[in-house]
N, C-alpha and C positions, 0 to 999 in steps of 0.2 A: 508332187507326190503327196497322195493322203493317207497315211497310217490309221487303221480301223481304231477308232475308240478316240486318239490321239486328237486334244482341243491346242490348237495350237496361239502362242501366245503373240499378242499387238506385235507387230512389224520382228516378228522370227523366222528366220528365212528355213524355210523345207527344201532347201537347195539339197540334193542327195545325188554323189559321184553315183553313175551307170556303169556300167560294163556290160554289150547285147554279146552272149557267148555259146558256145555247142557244149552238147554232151562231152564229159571228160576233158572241160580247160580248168577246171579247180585242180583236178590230181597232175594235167600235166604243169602246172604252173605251181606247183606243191603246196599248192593251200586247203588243208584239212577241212572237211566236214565234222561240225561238233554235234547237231544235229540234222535227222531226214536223211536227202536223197539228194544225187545229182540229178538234173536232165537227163531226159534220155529221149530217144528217136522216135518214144509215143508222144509227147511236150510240142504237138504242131497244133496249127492254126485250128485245126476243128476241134481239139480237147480243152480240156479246162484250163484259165490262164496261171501261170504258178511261176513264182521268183525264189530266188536263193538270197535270204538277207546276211549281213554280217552280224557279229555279237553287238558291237558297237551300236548298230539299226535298233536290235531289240533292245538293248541296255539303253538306249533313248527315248524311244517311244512306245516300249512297254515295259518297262521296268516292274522288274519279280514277276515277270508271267511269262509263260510257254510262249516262242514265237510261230509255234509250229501250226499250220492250220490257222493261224490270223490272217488277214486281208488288208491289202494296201490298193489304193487307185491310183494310177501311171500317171502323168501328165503328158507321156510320150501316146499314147493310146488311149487316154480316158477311160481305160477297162478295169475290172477288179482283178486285180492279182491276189492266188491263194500262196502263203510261204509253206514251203515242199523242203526248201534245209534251210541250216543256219552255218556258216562257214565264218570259220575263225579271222579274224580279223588281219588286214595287211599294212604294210606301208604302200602309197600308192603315191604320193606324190614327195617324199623325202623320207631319208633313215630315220630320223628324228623327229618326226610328224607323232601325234596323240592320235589313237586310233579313232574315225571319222564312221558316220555310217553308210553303208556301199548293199546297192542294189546288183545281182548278178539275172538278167531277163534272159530268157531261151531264143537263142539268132532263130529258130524254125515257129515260133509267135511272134515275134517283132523284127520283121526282117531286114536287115541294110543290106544296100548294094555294094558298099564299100566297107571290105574287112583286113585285120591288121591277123595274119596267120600266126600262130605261134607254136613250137612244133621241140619237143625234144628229145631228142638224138645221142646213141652210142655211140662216141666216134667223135671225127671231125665234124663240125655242123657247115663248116662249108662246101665241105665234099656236098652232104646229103642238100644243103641249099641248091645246086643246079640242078637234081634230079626232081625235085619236090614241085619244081615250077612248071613244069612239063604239065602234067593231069590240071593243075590251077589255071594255067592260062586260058583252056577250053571251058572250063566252067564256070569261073567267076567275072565276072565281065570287070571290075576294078579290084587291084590289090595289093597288097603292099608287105612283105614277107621282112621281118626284122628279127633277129638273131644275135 
Protein backbone atom coordinates (compact mmCIF):
# COMPACT_ATOMS: atom_id res chain seq x y z
CA UNK A 1 0.00 0.00 0.00
CA UNK A 2 1.04 3.45 -1.08
CA UNK A 3 -0.24 6.44 0.86
CA UNK A 4 -0.30 9.56 -1.46
CA UNK A 5 2.52 12.00 -0.53
CA UNK A 6 3.94 9.46 2.13
CA UNK A 7 8.05 8.81 1.36
CA UNK A 8 8.52 6.05 3.10
CA UNK A 9 11.60 5.17 5.06
CA UNK A 10 14.88 2.44 4.21
CA UNK A 11 13.45 -1.02 5.02
CA UNK A 12 9.78 0.36 6.88
CA UNK A 13 7.48 -2.12 6.30
CA UNK A 14 3.90 -0.60 4.66
CA UNK A 15 2.45 -3.72 5.88
CA UNK A 16 -1.28 -2.44 6.61
CA UNK A 17 -4.23 -4.93 8.16
CA UNK A 18 -7.23 -5.05 5.29
CA UNK A 19 -10.65 -5.72 5.95
CA UNK A 20 -12.74 -6.25 1.98
CA UNK A 21 -16.35 -5.31 3.61
CA UNK A 22 -20.10 -4.17 2.53
CA UNK A 23 -22.15 -1.32 3.12
CA UNK A 24 -23.18 -1.00 6.77
CA UNK A 25 -20.15 -3.54 8.59
CA UNK A 26 -18.64 -0.50 10.45
CA UNK A 27 -22.18 0.35 12.34
CA UNK A 28 -22.94 -3.24 12.50
CA UNK A 29 -19.85 -4.17 14.09
CA UNK A 30 -20.08 -0.70 16.09
CA UNK A 31 -17.21 1.14 14.90
CA UNK A 32 -17.95 4.78 14.44
CA UNK A 33 -17.24 6.98 11.64
CA UNK A 34 -15.21 10.16 12.80
CA UNK A 35 -15.18 11.35 9.44
CA UNK A 36 -17.09 10.84 5.55
CA UNK A 37 -19.22 8.22 4.67
CA UNK A 38 -19.78 4.45 4.63
CA UNK A 39 -19.99 2.47 1.35
CA UNK A 40 -22.71 2.11 -0.13
CA UNK A 41 -24.45 -0.04 -3.16
CA UNK A 42 -23.18 2.84 -5.72
CA UNK A 43 -19.11 1.86 -4.34
CA UNK A 44 -19.01 -0.97 -7.47
CA UNK A 45 -16.66 -1.82 -9.83
CA UNK A 46 -17.62 0.78 -12.57
CA UNK A 47 -17.36 3.90 -9.94
CA UNK A 48 -14.67 5.56 -8.64
CA UNK A 49 -12.24 3.50 -6.29
CA UNK A 50 -12.78 4.69 -2.46
CA UNK A 51 -11.54 3.15 0.99
CA UNK A 52 -12.35 3.85 4.63
CA UNK A 53 -9.06 4.51 6.42
CA UNK A 54 -8.60 4.36 10.37
CA UNK A 55 -7.43 7.58 12.59
CA UNK A 56 -4.39 5.59 13.18
CA UNK A 57 -3.88 5.22 8.88
CA UNK A 58 -4.07 9.08 8.79
CA UNK A 59 -2.28 9.90 12.18
CA UNK A 60 0.82 7.94 10.22
CA UNK A 61 0.87 8.86 7.00
CA UNK A 62 -0.51 12.08 7.08
CA UNK A 63 -0.09 13.71 10.04
CA UNK A 64 -2.11 17.25 10.72
CA UNK A 65 -3.83 16.81 7.50
CA UNK A 66 -7.50 16.05 6.33
CA UNK A 67 -7.50 12.36 5.46
CA UNK A 68 -10.42 12.87 3.52
CA UNK A 69 -10.19 13.04 -0.26
CA UNK A 70 -6.43 11.68 -0.15
CA UNK A 71 -5.30 8.65 -2.28
CA UNK A 72 -3.59 5.53 -1.34
CA UNK A 73 -2.44 2.73 -4.17
CA UNK A 74 -3.63 -1.07 -3.22
CA UNK A 75 -1.06 -3.62 -3.61
CA UNK A 76 -4.13 -5.87 -3.64
CA UNK A 77 -5.32 -4.03 -7.08
CA UNK A 78 -2.68 -1.74 -7.97
CA UNK A 79 -5.45 0.99 -8.23
CA UNK A 80 -5.77 4.50 -6.67
CA UNK A 81 -8.07 4.42 -3.88
CA UNK A 82 -9.76 7.83 -2.88
CA UNK A 83 -10.55 8.00 1.18
CA UNK A 84 -14.40 8.55 1.41
CA UNK A 85 -14.31 8.11 5.65
CA UNK A 86 -12.03 7.83 8.34
CA UNK A 87 -13.44 5.27 11.16
CA UNK A 88 -12.12 5.46 14.57
CA UNK A 89 -9.84 3.23 15.41
CA UNK A 90 -10.16 -0.64 16.83
CA UNK A 91 -8.63 -3.45 18.63
CA UNK A 92 -8.19 -6.12 15.92
CA UNK A 93 -5.85 -8.40 16.88
CA UNK A 94 -5.64 -8.12 21.02
CA UNK A 95 -7.38 -5.87 24.01
CA UNK A 96 -4.29 -4.34 24.54
CA UNK A 97 -2.85 -3.78 21.22
CA UNK A 98 -1.78 0.27 20.39
CA UNK A 99 -4.00 1.35 17.73
CA UNK A 100 -2.32 0.08 14.23
CA UNK A 101 -3.45 1.44 10.74
CA UNK A 102 -6.34 -0.57 8.99
CA UNK A 103 -7.59 -0.32 5.54
CA UNK A 104 -11.61 -0.85 5.24
CA UNK A 105 -12.02 -1.67 0.84
CA UNK A 106 -15.62 -1.99 -0.64
CA UNK A 107 -16.34 -6.25 -1.03
CA UNK A 108 -18.41 -4.82 -4.46
CA UNK A 109 -14.65 -3.16 -5.99
CA UNK A 110 -12.53 -5.75 -4.59
CA UNK A 111 -14.32 -8.81 -4.72
CA UNK A 112 -13.53 -12.29 -2.61
CA UNK A 113 -15.23 -15.43 -3.11
CA UNK A 114 -14.63 -16.35 0.28
CA UNK A 115 -16.39 -14.24 3.02
CA UNK A 116 -16.56 -14.34 6.87
CA UNK A 117 -20.57 -13.01 7.53
CA UNK A 118 -21.18 -11.12 10.34
CA UNK A 119 -24.66 -10.13 11.34
CA UNK A 120 -26.19 -8.65 14.52
CA UNK A 121 -29.15 -9.85 15.98
CA UNK A 122 -32.22 -9.07 18.80
CA UNK A 123 -32.62 -12.17 20.36
CA UNK A 124 -30.85 -15.39 20.37
CA UNK A 125 -28.19 -15.18 17.68
CA UNK A 126 -28.40 -18.86 17.37
CA UNK A 127 -31.93 -19.02 16.74
CA UNK A 128 -31.41 -16.34 13.82
CA UNK A 129 -27.88 -18.52 12.77
CA UNK A 130 -30.14 -21.51 11.13
CA UNK A 131 -32.38 -19.14 9.38
CA UNK A 132 -29.61 -16.75 8.04
CA UNK A 133 -27.95 -19.81 6.14
CA UNK A 134 -30.72 -20.63 3.93
CA UNK A 135 -30.62 -17.33 1.36
CA UNK A 136 -26.45 -17.67 1.83
CA UNK A 137 -26.07 -20.87 0.67
CA UNK A 138 -27.64 -20.02 -2.77
CA UNK A 139 -25.60 -17.09 -3.25
CA UNK A 140 -22.32 -17.33 -2.03
CA UNK A 141 -20.62 -20.08 -3.26
CA UNK A 142 -17.96 -20.33 0.08
CA UNK A 143 -18.72 -19.15 3.60
CA UNK A 144 -18.29 -19.23 6.74
CA UNK A 145 -20.86 -17.46 9.29
CA UNK A 146 -19.26 -16.91 13.05
CA UNK A 147 -21.12 -15.43 15.96
Amino acid sequence: MKPEGYVAQANESMETQVAIVTPNYLPTMQIPMVKGRDFTLQDTKSSQRVVIVSEAFVNRYWPNQEGLGKQLNSDLTHEWFTVVGVARDTKVNSLNEKPTPFLYLPLYQVYQATMIINARVAGDPLAFGNTSTKPSMNSIPTWQCSM
